[in-house]
VEXTOR-189979 format. One record per residue: x, y, z of N, C-alpha, C in turn. Coordinates in steps of 0.2 Angstrom, whole numbers, plus 5000, padded with zeros to 4 digits. Layout:
{{X; Y; Z}; {X; Y; Z}; {X; Y; Z}}
...
! end
This chain:
{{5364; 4822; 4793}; {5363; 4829; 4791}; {5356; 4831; 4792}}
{{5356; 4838; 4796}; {5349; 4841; 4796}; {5349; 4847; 4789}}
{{5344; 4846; 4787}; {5341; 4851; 4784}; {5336; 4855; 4787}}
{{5335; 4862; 4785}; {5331; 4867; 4789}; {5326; 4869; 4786}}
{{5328; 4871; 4779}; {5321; 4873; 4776}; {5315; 4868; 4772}}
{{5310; 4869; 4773}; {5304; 4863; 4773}; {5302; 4860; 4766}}
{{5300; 4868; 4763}; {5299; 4864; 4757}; {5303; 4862; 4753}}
{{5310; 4862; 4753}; {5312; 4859; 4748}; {5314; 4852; 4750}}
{{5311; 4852; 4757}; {5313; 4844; 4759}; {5304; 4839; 4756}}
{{5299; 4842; 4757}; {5293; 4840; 4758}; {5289; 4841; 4751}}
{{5287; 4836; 4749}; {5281; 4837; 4744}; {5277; 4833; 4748}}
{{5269; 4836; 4746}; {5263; 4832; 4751}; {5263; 4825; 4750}}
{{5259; 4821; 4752}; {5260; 4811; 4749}; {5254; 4813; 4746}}
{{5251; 4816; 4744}; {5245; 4814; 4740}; {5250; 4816; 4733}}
{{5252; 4820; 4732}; {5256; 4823; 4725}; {5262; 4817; 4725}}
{{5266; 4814; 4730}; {5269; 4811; 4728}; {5270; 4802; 4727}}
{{5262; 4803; 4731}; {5260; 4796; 4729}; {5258; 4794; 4721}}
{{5256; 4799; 4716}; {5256; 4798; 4709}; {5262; 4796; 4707}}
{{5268; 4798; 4710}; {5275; 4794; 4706}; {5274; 4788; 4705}}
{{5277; 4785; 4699}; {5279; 4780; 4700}; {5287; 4779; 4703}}
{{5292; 4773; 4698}; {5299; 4773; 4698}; {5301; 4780; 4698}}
{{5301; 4784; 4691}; {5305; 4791; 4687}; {5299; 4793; 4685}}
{{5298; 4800; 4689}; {5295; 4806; 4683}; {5295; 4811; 4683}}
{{5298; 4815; 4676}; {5301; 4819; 4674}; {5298; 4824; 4669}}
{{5301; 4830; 4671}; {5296; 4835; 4667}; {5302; 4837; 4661}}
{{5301; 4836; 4655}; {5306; 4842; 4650}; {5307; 4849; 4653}}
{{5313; 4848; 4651}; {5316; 4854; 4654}; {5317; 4860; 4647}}
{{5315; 4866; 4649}; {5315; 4869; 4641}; {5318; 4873; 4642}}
{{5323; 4877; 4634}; {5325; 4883; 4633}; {5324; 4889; 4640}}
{{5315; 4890; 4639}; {5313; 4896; 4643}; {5311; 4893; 4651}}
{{5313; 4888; 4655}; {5314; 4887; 4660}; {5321; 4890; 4663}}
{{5326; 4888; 4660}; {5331; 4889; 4659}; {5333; 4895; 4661}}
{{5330; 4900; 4657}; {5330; 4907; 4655}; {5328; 4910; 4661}}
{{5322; 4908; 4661}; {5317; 4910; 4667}; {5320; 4910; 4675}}
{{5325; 4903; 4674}; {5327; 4901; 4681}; {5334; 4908; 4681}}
{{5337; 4908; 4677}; {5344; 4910; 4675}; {5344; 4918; 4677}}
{{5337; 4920; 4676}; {5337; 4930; 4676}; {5332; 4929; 4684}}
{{5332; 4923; 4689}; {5334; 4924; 4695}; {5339; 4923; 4698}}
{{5344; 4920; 4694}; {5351; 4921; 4697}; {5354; 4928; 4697}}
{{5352; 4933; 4691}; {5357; 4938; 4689}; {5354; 4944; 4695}}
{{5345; 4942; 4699}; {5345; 4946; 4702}; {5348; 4947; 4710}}
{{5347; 4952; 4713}; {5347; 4953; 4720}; {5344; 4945; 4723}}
{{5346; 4942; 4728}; {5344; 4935; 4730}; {5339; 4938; 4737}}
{{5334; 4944; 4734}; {5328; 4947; 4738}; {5322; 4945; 4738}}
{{5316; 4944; 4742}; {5312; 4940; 4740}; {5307; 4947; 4735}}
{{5306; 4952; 4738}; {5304; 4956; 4732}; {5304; 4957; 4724}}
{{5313; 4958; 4725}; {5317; 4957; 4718}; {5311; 4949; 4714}}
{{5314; 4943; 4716}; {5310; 4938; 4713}; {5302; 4938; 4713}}
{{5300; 4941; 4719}; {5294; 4941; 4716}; {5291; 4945; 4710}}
{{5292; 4949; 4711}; {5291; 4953; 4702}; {5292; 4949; 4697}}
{{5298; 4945; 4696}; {5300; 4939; 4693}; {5294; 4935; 4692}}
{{5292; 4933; 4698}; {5287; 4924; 4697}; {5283; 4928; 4694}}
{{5281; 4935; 4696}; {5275; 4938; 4691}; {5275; 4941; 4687}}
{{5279; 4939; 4684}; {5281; 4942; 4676}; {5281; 4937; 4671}}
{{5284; 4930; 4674}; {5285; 4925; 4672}; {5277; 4921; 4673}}
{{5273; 4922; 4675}; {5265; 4918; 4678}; {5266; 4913; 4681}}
{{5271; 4914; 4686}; {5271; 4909; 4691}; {5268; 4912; 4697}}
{{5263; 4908; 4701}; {5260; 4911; 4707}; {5264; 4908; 4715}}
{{5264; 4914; 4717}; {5263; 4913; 4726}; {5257; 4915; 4728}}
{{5254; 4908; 4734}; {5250; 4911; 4737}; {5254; 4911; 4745}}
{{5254; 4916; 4751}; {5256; 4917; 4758}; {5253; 4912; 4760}}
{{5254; 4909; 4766}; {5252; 4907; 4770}; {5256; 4907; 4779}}
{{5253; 4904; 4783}; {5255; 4903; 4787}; {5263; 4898; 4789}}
{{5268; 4899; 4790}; {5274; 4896; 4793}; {5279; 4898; 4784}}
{{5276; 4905; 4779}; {5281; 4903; 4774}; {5288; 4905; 4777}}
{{5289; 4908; 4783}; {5295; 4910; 4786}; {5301; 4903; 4785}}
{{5297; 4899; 4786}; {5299; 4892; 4785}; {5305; 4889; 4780}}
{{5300; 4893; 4773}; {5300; 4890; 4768}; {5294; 4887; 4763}}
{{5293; 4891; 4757}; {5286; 4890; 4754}; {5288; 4887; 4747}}
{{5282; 4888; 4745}; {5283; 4885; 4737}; {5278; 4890; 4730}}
{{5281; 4891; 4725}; {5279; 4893; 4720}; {5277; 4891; 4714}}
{{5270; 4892; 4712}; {5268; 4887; 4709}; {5269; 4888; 4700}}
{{5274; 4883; 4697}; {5276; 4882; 4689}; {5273; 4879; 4684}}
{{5269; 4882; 4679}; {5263; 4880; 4678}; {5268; 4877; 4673}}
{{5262; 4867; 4671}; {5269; 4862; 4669}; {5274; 4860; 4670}}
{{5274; 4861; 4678}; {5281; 4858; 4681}; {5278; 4857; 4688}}
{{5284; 4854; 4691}; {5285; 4853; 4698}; {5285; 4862; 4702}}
{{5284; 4861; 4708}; {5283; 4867; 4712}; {5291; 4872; 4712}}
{{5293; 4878; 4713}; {5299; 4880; 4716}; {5298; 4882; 4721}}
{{5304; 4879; 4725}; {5304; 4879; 4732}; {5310; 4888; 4735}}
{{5307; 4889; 4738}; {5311; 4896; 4742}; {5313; 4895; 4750}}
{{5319; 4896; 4751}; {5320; 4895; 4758}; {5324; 4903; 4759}}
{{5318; 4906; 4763}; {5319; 4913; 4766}; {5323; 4915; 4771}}
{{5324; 4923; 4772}; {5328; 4924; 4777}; {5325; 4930; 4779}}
{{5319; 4932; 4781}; {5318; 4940; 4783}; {5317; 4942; 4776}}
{{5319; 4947; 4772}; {5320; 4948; 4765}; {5326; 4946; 4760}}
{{5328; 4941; 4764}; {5332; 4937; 4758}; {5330; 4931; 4756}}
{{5333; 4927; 4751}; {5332; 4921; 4751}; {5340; 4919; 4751}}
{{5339; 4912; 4755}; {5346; 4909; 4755}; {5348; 4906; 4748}}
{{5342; 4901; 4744}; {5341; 4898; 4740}; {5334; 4896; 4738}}
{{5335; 4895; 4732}; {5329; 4892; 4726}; {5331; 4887; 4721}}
{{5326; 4882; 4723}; {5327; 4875; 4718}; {5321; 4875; 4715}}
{{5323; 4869; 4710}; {5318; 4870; 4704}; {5319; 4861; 4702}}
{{5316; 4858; 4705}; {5318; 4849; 4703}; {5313; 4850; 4696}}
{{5316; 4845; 4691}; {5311; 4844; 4686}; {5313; 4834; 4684}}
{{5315; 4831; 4690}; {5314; 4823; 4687}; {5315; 4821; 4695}}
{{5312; 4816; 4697}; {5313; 4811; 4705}; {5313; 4804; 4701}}
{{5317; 4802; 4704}; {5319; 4794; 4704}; {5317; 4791; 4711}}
{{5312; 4788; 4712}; {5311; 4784; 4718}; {5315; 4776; 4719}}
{{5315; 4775; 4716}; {5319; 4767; 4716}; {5326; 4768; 4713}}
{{5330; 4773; 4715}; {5335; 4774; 4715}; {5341; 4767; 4717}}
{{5339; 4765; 4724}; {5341; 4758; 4728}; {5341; 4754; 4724}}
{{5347; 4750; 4719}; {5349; 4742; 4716}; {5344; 4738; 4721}}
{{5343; 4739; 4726}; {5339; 4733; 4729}; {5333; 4733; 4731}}
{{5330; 4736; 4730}; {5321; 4738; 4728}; {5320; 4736; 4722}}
{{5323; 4734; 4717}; {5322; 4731; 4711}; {5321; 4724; 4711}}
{{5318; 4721; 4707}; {5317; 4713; 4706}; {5323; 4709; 4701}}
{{5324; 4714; 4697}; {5331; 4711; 4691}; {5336; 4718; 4691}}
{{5341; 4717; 4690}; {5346; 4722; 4690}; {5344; 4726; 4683}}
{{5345; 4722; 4677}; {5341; 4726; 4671}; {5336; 4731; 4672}}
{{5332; 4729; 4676}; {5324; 4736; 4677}; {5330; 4742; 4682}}
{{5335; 4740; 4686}; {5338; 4747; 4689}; {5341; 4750; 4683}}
{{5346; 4747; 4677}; {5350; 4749; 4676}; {5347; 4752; 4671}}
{{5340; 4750; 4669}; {5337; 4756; 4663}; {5334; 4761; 4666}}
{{5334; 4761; 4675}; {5331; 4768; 4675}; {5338; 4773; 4677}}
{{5343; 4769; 4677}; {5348; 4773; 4680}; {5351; 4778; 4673}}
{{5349; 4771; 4670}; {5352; 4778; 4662}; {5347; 4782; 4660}}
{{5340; 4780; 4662}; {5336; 4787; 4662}; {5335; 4791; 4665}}
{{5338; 4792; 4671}; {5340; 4796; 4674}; {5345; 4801; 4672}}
{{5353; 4797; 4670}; {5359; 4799; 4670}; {5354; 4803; 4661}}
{{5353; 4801; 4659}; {5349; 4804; 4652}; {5348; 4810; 4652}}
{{5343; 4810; 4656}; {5338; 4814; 4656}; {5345; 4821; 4660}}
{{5346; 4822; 4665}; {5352; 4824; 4666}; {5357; 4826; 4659}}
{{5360; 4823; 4655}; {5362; 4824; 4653}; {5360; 4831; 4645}}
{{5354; 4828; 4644}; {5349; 4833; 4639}; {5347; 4838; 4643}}
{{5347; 4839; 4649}; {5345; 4846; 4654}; {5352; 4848; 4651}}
{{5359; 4847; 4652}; {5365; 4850; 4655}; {5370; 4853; 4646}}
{{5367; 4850; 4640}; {5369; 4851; 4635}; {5364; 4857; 4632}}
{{5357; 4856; 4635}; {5352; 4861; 4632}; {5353; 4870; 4637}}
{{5359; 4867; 4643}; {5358; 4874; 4647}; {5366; 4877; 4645}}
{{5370; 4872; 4640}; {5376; 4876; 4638}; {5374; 4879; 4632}}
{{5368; 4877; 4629}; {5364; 4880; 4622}; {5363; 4885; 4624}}
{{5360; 4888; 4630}; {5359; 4895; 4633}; {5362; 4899; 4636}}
{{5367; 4895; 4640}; {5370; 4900; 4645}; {5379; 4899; 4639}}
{{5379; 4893; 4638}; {5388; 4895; 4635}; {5390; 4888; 4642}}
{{5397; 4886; 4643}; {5399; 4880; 4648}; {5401; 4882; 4654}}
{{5398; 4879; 4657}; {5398; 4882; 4664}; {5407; 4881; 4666}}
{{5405; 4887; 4673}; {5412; 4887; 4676}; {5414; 4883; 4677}}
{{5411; 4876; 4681}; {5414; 4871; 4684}; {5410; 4865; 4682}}
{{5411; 4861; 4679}; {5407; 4853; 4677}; {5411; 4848; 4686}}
{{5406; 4847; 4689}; {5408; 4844; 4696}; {5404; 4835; 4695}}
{{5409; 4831; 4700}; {5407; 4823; 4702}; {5408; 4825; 4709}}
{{5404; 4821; 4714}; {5404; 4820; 4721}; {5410; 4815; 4719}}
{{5414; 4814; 4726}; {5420; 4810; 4725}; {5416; 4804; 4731}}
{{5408; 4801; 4732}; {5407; 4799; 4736}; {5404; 4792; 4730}}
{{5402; 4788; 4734}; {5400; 4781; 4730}; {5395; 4784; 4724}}
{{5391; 4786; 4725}; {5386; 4790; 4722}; {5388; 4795; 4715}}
{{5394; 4797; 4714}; {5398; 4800; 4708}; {5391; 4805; 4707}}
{{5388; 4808; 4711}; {5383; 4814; 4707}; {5384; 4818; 4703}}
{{5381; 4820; 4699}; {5387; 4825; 4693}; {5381; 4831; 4694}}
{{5386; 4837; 4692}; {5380; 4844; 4694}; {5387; 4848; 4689}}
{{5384; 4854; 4686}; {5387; 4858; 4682}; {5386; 4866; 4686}}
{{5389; 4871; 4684}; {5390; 4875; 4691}; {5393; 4883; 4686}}
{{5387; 4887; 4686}; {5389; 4893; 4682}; {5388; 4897; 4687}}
{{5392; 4905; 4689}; {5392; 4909; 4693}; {5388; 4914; 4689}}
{{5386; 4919; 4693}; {5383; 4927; 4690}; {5385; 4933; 4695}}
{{5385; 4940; 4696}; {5385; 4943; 4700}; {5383; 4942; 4705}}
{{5376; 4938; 4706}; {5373; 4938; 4713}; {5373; 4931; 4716}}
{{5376; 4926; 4712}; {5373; 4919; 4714}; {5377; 4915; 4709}}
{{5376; 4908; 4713}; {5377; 4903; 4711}; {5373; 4899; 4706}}
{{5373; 4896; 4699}; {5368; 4892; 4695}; {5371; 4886; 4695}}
{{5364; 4881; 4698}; {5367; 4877; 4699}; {5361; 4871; 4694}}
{{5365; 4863; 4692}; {5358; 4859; 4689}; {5364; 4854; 4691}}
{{5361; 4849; 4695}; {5363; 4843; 4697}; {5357; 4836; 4700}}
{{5362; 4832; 4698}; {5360; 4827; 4701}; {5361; 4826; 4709}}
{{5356; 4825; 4712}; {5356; 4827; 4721}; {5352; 4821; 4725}}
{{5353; 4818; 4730}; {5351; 4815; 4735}; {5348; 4820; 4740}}
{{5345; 4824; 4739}; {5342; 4829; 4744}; {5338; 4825; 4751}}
{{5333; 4824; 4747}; {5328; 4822; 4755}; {5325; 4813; 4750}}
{{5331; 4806; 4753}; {5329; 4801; 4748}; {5325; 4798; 4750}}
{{5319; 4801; 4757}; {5313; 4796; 4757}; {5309; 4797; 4752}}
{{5311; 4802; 4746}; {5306; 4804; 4741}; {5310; 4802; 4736}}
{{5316; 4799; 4734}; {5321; 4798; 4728}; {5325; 4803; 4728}}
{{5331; 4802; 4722}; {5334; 4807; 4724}; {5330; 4811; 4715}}
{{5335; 4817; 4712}; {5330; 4823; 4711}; {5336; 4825; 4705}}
{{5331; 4828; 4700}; {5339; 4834; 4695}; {5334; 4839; 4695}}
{{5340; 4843; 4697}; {5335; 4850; 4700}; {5339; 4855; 4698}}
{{5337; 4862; 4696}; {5341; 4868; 4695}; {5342; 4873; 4704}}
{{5348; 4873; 4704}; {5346; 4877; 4711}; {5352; 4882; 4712}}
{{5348; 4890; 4716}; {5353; 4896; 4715}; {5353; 4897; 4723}}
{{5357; 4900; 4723}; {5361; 4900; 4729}; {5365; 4905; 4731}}
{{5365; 4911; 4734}; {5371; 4915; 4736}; {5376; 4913; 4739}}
{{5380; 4916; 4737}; {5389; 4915; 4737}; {5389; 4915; 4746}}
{{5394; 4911; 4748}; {5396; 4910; 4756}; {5401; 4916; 4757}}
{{5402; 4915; 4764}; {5406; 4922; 4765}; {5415; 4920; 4761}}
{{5416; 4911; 4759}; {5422; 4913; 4759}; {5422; 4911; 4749}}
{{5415; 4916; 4746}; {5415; 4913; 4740}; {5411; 4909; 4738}}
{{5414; 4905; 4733}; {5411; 4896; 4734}; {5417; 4891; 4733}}
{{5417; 4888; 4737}; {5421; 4883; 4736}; {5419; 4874; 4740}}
{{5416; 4872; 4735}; {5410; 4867; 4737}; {5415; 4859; 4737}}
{{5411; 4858; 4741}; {5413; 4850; 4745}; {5410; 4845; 4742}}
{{5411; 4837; 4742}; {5408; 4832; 4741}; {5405; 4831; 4746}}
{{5398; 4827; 4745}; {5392; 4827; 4741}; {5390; 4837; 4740}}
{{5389; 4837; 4734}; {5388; 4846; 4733}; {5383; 4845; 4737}}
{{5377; 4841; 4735}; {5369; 4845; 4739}; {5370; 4844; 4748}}
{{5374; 4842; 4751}; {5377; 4845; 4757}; {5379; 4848; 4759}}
{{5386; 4851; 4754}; {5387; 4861; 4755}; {5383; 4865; 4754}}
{{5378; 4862; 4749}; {5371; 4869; 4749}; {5367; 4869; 4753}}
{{5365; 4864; 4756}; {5360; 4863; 4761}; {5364; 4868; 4769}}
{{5370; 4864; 4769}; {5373; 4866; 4777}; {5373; 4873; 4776}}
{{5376; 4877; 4771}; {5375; 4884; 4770}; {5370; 4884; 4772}}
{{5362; 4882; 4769}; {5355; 4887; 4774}; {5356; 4885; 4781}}
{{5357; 4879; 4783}; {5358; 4876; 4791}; {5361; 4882; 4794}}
{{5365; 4884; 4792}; {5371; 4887; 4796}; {5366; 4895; 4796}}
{{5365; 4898; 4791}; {5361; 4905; 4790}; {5355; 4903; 4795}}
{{5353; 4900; 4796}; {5346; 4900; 4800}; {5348; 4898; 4807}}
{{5352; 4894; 4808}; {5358; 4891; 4815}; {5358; 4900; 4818}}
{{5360; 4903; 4814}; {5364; 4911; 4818}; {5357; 4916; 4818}}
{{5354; 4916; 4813}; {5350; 4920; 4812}; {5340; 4919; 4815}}
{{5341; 4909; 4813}; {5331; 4907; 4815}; {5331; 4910; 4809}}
{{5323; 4911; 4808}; {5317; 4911; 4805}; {5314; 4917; 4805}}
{{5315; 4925; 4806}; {5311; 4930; 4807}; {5307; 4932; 4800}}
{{5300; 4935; 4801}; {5296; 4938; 4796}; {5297; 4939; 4792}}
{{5295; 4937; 4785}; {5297; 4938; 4778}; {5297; 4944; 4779}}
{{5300; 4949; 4773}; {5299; 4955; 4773}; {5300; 4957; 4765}}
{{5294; 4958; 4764}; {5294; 4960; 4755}; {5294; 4967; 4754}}
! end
C-alpha cells in the first residue's frame, strides 16, 4: 500500500529516537474538544487555521507544505495535515506509538503482553473519556484482519471523527491516533484494515488531482 501524504507518515529520527517500547501522551477532555470543533468545521485549510490559533496551536510554512505539514501541540505529539489546494483531505492527531508491537522483538512473551495491554488500555481510557464528551459513537469498529484493530467512529456535518488504533507507517510502531477525514463521494462506508480506507481515500484525491498550492 502507498501512502501520499508525508507527514503523517514521517516523524524526524531525532524526535523518534527518544522512544522507547510505548510512549504516550494523556489524552484530555479539551483535546477532545479541540480536535471535535475541527470536525464540525468546513474541512478548509483557512476555516482550521483560525482554529489552531484560537486554540495556541502553531504553524509555521515551509517549503513542500503542499505535501503535507505539521502543527505544532503544545504537550503533545505534532498534528499532521494532508492538503489539497485549499482543502484538506485529512487530520490526525496520534497521542501513543508502540514500537515493539512485533511478539518477536521481545525477549519473553510476558514484556509483549504487558505492553499489549498497555496499549489496548490506554486506547480504551482515550475511547470511554471521548463518549464523556461527545455521547457513543455512531459505530464502535474491529478490522476483521489478524491484527482485530479497534477504532470508534462518530460523524458531524462536515467529517468524519475518528480514534483508533492503526498500523499506519509500522517502521515507527503502530499509533492511537484521533483522525478527521471528509466523507468519500459514496459517503463512508469503511473497509478492513480502517487505516487503509483512510489513507487510500487521500491516494486516490491526490492520484486525480497531485499536489497544487495551498491556498488559505
Amino acid at each position: 500500500m502507498t501512502h501520499y501524504f508525508i507527514p503523517l507518515l514521517t516523524l524526524t529520527h531525532s524526535y523518534r529516537e527518544l522512544h522507547t517500547m510505548i510512549e504516550s501522551i494523556d489524552i484530555t477532555t479539551d483535546t477532545i474538544e479541540k480536535m471535535y470543533k475541527l470536525a464540525e468545521v468546513p474541512l478548509l485549510l483557512s476555516s482550521h487555521r483560525n482554529l489552531w490559533e484560537s486554540f495556541g496551536w502553531k504553524y509555521e510554512s515551509s517549503v513542500g507544505d503542499e505535501f503535507g505539514f505539521k502543527v505544532d501541540v503544545p504537550g503533545g505529539f505534532p498534528l499532521s495535515v494532508d492538503p489539497l489546494g485549499q482543502e484538506i483531505v485529512s487530520t490526525s492527531l496520534p497521542f501513543c506509538y508502540w514500537e515493539g508491537f512485533f511478539d518477536n522483538s521481545h525477549s519473553d512473551i510476558e514484556e509483549f503482553e504487558k505492553e499489549k495491554l498497555q496499549y489496548d488500555t490506554s486506547f480504551d481510557n482515550s475511547l470511554e473519556l471521548a463518549k464523556s464528551v461527545l455521547g457513543n459513537p455512531k459505530c464502535d469498529w474491529r478490522d476483521d484482519d489478524m491484527d482485530h484493530h479497534r477504532a470508534a467512529i462518530w460523524h458531524t456535518d462536515e467529517s468524519v471523527f475518528v480514534i483508533q488504533q492503526a498500523c499506519f507507517d509500522p517502521q515507527f510502531g503502530i499509533e492511537l491516533n484521533i483522525w478527521i477525514q471528509a466523507f468519500d463521494n459514496n459517503g463512508f462506508s469503511p473497509t478492513s484494515p480502517l487505516i487503509d480506507y483512510l489513507s487510500n481515500y487521500s491516494a486516490e484525491r491526490h492520484s486525480k488531482l497531485g499536489f497544487p498550492a495551498l491556498l488559505w
